[in-house]
NUVEX-122284 format. One record per residue (C-alpha): y negated, x, z negated; residue number from 1; residue in one letter. Coordinates in steps of 0.05 Angstrom, whole numbers, plus 32768, in hexadecimal, padded with zeros to 4 digits. Layout:
BEGIN
{{Y,X,Z},NUM,"a"}
...
This chain:
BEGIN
{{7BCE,8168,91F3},1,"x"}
{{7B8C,8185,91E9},2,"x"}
{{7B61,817C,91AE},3,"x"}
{{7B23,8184,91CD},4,"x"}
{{7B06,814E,9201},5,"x"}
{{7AFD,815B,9245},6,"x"}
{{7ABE,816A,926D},7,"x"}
{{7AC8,8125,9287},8,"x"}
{{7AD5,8102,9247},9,"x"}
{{7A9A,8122,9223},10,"x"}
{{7A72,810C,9259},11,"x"}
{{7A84,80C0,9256},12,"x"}
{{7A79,80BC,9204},13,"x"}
{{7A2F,80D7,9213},14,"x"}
{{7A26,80A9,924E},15,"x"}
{{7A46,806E,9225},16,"x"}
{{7A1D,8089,91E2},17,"x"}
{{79E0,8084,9215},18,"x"}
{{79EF,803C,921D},19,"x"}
{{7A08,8027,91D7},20,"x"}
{{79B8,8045,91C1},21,"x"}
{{7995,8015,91F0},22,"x"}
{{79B0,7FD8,91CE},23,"x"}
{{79C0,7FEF,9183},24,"x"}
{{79CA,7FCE,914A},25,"x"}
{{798B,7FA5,9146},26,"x"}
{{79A4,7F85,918D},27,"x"}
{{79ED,7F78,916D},28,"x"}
{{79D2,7F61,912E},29,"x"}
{{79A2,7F28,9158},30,"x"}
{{79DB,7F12,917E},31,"x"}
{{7A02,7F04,9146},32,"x"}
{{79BA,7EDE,9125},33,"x"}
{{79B6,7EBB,9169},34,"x"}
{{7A04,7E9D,916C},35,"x"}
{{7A05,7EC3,91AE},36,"x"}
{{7A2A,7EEC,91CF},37,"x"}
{{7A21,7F3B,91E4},38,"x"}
{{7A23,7F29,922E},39,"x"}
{{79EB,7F61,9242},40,"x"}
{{7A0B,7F97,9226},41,"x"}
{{7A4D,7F80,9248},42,"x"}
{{7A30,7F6E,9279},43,"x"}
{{7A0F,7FB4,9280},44,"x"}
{{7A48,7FD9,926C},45,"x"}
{{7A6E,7FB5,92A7},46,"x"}
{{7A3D,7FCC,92E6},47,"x"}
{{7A4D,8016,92BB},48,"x"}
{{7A93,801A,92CF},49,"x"}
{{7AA7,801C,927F},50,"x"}
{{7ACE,7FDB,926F},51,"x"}
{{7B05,7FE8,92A4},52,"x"}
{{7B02,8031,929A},53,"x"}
{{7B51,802C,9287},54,"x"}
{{7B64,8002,92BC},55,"x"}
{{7B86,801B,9305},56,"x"}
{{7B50,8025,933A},57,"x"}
{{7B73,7FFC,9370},58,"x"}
{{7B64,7FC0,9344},59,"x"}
{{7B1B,7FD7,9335},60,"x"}
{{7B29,7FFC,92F7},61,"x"}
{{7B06,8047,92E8},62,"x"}
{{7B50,8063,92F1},63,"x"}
{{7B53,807A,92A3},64,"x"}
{{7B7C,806F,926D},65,"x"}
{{7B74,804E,921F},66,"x"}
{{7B55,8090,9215},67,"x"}
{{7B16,8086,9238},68,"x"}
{{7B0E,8044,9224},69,"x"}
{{7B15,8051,91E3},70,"x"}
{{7ADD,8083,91E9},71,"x"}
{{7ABA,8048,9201},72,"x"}
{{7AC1,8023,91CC},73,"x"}
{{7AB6,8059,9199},74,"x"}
{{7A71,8068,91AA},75,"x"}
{{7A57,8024,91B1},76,"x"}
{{7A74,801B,9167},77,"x"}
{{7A45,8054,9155},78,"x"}
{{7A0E,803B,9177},79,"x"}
{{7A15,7FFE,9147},80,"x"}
{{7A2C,7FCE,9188},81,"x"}
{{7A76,7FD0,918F},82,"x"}
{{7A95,7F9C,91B9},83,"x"}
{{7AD0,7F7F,91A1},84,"x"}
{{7AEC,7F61,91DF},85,"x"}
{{7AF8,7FA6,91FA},86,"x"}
{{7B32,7FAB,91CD},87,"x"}
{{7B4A,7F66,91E4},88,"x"}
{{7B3A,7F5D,922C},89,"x"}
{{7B3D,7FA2,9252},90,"x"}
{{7B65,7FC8,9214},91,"x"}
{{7BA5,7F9B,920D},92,"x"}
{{7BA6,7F64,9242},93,"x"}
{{7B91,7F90,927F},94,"x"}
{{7BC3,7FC9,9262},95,"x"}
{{7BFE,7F95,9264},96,"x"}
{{7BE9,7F75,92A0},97,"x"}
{{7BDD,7FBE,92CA},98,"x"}
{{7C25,7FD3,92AB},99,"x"}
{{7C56,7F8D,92B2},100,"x"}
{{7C2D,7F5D,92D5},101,"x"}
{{7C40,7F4A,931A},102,"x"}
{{7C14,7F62,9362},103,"x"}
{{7BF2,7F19,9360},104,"x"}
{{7BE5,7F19,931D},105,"x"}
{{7BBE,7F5C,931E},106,"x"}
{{7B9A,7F51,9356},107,"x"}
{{7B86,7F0A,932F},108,"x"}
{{7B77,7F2A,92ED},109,"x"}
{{7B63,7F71,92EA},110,"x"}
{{7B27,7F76,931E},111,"x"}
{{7B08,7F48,92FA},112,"x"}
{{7B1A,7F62,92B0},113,"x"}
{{7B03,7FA9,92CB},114,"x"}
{{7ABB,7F85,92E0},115,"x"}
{{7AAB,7F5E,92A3},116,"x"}
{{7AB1,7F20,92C8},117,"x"}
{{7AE5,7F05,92AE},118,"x"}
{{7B00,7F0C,9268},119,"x"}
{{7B4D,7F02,9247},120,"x"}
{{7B5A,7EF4,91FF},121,"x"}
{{7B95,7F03,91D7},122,"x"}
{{7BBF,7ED6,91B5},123,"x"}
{{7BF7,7EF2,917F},124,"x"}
{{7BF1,7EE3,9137},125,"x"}
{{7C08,7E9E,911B},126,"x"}
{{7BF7,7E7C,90DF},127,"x"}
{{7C3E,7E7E,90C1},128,"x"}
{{7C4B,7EBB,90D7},129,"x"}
{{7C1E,7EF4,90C4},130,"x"}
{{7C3C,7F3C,90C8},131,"x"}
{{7C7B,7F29,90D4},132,"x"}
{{7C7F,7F1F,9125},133,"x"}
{{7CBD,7F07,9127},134,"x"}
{{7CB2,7EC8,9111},135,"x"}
{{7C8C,7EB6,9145},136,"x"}
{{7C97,7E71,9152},137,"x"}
{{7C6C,7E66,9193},138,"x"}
{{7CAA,7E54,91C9},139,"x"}
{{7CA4,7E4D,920B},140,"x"}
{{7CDF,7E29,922B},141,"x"}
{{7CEE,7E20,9276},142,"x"}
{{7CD5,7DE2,929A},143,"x"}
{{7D0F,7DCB,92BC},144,"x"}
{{7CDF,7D99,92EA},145,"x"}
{{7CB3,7DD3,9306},146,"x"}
{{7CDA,7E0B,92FB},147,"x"}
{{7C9E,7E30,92CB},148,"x"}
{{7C8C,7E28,9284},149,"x"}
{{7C80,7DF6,9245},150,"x"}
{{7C60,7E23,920A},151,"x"}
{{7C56,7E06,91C4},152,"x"}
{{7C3D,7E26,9188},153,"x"}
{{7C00,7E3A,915B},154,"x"}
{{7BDD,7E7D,915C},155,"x"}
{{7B9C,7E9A,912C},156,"x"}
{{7B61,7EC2,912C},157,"x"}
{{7B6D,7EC7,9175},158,"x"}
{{7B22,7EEF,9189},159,"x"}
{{7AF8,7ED6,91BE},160,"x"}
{{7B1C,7E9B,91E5},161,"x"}
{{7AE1,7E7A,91E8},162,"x"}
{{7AC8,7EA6,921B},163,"x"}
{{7B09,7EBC,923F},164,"x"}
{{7B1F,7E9C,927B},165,"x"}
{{7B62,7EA3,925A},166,"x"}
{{7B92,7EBC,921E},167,"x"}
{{7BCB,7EE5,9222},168,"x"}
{{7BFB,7EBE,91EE},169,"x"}
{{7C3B,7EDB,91D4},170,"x"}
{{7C73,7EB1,91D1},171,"x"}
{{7CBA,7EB1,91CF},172,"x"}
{{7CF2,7E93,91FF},173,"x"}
{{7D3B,7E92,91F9},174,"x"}
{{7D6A,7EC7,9210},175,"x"}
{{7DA0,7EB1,9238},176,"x"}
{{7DCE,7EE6,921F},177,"x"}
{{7DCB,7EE3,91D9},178,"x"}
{{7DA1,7EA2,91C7},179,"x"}
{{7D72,7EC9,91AA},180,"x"}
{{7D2A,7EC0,91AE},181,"x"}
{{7D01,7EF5,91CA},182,"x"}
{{7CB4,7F03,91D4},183,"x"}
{{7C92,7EFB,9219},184,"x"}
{{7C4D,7EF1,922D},185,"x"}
{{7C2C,7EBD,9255},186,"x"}
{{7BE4,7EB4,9275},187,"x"}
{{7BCB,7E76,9266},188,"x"}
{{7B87,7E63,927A},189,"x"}
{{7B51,7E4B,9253},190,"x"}
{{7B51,7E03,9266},191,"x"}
{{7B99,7DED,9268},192,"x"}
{{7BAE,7DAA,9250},193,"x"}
{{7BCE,7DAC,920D},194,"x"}
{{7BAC,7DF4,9200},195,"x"}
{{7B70,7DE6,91CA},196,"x"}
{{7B4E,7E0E,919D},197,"x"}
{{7B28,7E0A,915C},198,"x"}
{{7AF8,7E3F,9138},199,"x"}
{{7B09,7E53,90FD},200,"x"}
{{7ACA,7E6C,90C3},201,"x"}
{{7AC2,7EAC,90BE},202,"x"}
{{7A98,7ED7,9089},203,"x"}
{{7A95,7F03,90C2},204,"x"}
{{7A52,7F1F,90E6},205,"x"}
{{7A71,7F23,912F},206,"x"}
{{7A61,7F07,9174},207,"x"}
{{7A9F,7EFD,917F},208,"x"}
{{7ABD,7EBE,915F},209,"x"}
{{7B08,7EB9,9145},210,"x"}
{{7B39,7E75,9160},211,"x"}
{{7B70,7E4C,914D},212,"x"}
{{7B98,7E3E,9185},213,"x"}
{{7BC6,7DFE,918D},214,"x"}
{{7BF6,7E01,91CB},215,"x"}
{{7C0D,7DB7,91D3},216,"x"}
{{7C4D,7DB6,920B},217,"x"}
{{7C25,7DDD,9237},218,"x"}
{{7C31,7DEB,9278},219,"x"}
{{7C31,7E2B,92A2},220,"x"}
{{7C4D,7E39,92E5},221,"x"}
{{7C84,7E67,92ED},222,"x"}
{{7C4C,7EA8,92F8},223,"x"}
{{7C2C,7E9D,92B8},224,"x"}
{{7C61,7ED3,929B},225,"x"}
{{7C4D,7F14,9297},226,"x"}
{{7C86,7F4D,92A5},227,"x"}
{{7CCD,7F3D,929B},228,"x"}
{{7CE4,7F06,927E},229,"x"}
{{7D1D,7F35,925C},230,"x"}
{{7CEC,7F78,9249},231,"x"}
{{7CD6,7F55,9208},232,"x"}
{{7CB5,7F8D,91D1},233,"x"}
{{7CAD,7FC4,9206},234,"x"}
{{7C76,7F8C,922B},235,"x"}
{{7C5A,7F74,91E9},236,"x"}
{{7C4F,7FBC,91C9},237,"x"}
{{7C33,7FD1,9208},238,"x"}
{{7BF5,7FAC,91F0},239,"x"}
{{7C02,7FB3,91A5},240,"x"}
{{7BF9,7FFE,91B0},241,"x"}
{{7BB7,7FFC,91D8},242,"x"}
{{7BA4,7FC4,91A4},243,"x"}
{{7BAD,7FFA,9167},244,"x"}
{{7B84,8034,918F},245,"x"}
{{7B46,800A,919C},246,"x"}
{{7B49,7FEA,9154},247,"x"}
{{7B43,803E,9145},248,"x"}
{{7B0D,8042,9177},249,"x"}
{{7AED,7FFF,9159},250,"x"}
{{7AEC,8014,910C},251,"x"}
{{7AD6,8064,9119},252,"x"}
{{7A94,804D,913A},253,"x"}
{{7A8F,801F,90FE},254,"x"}
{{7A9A,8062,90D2},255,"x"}
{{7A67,8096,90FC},256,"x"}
{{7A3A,8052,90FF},257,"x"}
{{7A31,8051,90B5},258,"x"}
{{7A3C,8098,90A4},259,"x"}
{{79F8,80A7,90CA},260,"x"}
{{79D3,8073,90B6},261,"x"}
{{79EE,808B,906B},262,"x"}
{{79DF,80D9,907D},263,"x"}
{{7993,80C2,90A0},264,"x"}
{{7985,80A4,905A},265,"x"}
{{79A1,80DC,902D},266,"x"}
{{7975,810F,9052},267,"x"}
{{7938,80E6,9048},268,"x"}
{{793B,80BB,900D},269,"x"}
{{7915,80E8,8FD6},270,"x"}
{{791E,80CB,8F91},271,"x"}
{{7911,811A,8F66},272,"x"}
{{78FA,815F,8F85},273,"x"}
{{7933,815B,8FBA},274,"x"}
{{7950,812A,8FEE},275,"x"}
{{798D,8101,8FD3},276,"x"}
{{79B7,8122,8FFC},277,"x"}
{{79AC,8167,8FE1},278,"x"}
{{79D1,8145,8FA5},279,"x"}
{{7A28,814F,8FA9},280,"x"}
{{7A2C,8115,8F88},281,"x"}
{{7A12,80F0,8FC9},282,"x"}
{{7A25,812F,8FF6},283,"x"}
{{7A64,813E,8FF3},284,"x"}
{{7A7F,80EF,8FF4},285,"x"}
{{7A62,80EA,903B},286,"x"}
{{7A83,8130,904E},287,"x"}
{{7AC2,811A,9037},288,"x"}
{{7AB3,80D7,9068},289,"x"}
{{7AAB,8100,909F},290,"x"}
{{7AE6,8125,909E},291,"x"}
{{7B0E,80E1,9091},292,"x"}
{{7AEE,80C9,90D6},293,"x"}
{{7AF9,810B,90FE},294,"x"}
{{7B45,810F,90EA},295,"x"}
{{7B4A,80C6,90FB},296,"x"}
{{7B2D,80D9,913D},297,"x"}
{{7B61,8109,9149},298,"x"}
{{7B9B,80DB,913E},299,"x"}
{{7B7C,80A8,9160},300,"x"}
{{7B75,80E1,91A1},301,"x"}
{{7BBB,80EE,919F},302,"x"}
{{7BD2,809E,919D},303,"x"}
{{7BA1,8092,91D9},304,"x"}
{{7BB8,80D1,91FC},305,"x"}
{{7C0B,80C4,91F0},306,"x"}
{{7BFD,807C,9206},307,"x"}
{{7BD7,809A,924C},308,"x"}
{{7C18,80C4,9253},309,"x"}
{{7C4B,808C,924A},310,"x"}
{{7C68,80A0,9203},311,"x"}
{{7C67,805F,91E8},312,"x"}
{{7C92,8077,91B3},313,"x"}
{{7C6A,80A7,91A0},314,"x"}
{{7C2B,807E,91A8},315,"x"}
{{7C47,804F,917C},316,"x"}
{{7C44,807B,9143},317,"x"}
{{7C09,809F,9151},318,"x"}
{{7BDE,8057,915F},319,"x"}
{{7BFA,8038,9115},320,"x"}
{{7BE1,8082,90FB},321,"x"}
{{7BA2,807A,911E},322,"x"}
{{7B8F,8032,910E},323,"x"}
{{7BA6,8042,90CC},324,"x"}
{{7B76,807F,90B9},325,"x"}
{{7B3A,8064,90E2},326,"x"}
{{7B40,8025,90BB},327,"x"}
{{7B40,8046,9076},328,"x"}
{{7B06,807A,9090},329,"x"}
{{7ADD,8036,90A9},330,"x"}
{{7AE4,8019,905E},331,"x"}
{{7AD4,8051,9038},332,"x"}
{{7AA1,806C,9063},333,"x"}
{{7A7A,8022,9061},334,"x"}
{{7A83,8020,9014},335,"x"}
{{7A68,8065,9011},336,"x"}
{{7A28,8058,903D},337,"x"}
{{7A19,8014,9014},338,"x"}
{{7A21,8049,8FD6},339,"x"}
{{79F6,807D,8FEB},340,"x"}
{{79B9,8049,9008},341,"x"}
{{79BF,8025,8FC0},342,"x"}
{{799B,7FEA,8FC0},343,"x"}
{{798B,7FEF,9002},344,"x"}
{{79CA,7FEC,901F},345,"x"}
{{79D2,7FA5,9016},346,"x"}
{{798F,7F9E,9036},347,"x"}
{{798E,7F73,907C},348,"x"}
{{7956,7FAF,9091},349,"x"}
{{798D,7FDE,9094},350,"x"}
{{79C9,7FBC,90A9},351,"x"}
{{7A06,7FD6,9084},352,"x"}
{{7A16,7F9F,9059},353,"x"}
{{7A2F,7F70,908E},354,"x"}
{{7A65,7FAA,909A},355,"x"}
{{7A86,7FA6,9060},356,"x"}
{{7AAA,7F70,9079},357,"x"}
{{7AB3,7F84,90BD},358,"x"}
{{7ACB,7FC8,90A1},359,"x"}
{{7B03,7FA3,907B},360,"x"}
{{7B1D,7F82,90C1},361,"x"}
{{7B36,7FCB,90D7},362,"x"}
{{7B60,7FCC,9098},363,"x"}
{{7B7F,7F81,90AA},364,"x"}
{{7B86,7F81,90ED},365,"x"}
{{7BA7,7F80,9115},366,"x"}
{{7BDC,7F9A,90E5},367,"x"}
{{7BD0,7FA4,909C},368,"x"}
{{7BD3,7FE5,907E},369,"x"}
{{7C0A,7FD8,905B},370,"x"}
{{7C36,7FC1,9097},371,"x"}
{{7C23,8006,90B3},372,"x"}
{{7C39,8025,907A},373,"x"}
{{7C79,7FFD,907F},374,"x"}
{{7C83,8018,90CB},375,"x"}
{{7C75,8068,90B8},376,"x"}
{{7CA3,8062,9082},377,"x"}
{{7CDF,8049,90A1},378,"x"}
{{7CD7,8065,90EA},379,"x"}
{{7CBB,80A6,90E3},380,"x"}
{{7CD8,80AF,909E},381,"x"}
{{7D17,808A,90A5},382,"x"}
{{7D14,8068,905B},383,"x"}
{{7D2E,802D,9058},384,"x"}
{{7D09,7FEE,9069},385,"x"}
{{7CEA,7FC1,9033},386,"x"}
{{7CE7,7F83,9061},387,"x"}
């Protein structure tokens, strides 16, 4: 793997860092004002070519990989625009559908995914279960009148199903070899009977809106599975994976965001003889930030990259180190651009305390720190597990 980008790589971050500039964070910041939506810059980003860039060309796609797209949604971050549906729509559900989904539903899905047209939300976490994904108690059961599905179950802070055609829900069936139950995923479109959603409050400044989901015996024909009924973990992580890159992607355009709105101000804010920034004191915290993001970028290069190649072993490590480091470098750097603008960091005129919050997300979701701390010490260090 190279550590350096390609010629065609370096050339999509300035084309997509062309874009993010046009729109900025003012634009971002008045959609959120507004209770809108970011629908020109999708919209805009769509006629580019950049939301399918990971998905296969036959279907629409740009032919790429999580890597490009995750350059994607790097630079908009840094513009102060990212668009959080990239991680959901294009990242995880067009991965899983381009890898295990059947011939129909690709051709149903991914054109239209790879356009902007249509979007797909992404339904895992529960409210009783948290971290622990095994005790997922969404089921899906076979209909024995139709021959396809009855799903039941509760899911949260499921992102964006107000304005996806349809969610992606994990849920878990029976094996019929050991009784066990296993986890599978199912399309289920936005306006199926029994399938209802309520928004939950968030001190959050985002477009996008988070959902409770209530899935009330509903029912799915037989090709609303995606994959193989029996592949279980190797379907689910093949979003999960994706899922961790982009959350990378998401939180390091957060970092550079801040960092040069924080460096912009240091150079020019004068208080004595000398710009702020001459000072270590406010110097060398926002050096140290920078290195924090560009070794973050690096791990989160090699996930993306391992993933493109088909190590999902590998990338399974490399995406929990990635998420992991971006999301600390997103809440530091934040804290330490507040810091250095003083009083007016928590100013609406420059924008950075409304990411205090958001920076926290990368450090939640969609796996906590700690739970990552959890996998690298029993699988790559093979201690033994605390849960």
């Amino acid at each position: 793997m190279s550590l350096i980008e390609t010629e065609e790589h370096r050339a999509l971050r300035d084309a997509v860092a062309a874009l993010g500039k046009r729109y900025g964070r003012e634009y971002f910041t008045q959609v959120v004002a507004d209770g809108k939506h970011t629908d020109e810059l999708w919209a805009e980003a769509a006629k580019l070519g950049y939301l399918g860039v990971n998905l296969p060309e036959e279907y629409g796609g740009g032919g790429g990989g999580i890597t490009e797209l995750s350059i994607v949604l790097e630079e908009l971050g840094a513009a102060g625009c990212p668009l959080l549906m990239l991680v959901v729509s294009p990242a995880i559900c067009g991965t899983v559908i381009a890898r295990f989904g059947t011939e129909e539903q690709k051709r149903q899905w991914l054109p239209g995914l790879a356009d902007g047209s249509r979007k797909m939300a992404f339904g895992i976490t529960e409210p009783d279960a948290g971290s622990n994904s095994h005790r997922i108690t969404t089921t899906a059961r076979r209909d024995p009148e139709t021959g396809g599905w009855i799903l039941n179950g509760r899911k949260v802070f499921v992102s964006g199903v107000d304005i996806a055609e349809a969610t992606l829900i994990v849920g878990r069936t029976e094996d019929a070899k050991t009784g066990k139950l296993k986890p599978c995923l199912f399309i289920v479109p936005r306006d199926t009977p029994g399938f209802s959603r309520n928004p939950i409050s968030m001190e959050l400044a985002a477009p996008e809106k988070q959902f409770e989901l209530v899935l009330d015996d509903v029912r799915l024909p037989a090709d609303a599975l995606v994959g193989d009924e029996d592949a279980g973990l190797l379907q689910l992580f093949a979003g999960l994976n994706p899922e961790r890159v982009m959350t990378a992607a998401f939180a390091l355009g957060m970092a550079r965001y801040a960092l040069e709105r924080a460096v912009e101000y240091a150079r020019d804010r004068q208080v004595w003889k000398v710009p702020v920034g001459a000072h270590q004191a406010i110097a060398h915290p926002l050096a140290q930030c920078h290195i924090d993001i560009e070794l973050a970028r690096l791990m989160m290069h090699k996930a993306a990259h391992l993933y493109d190649i088909g190590d999902d072993m590998g990338a399974g490590e490399a995406a929990n180190m990635a998420k992991y480091a971006a999301g600390e470098a997103a809440v530091k750097t934040v804290d330490q651009a507040v810091h250095t603008l003083g009083g007016n960091g928590l100013t609406t005129e420059y924008g950075l305390a409304s990411m205090i919050t958001a920076a926290r997300v990368a450090r939640i979701a969609p796996v906590s720190r700690e739970m990552i701390l959890n996998f690298v010490s029993h699988q790559s260090l093979g201690l033994p597990k605390s849960y």
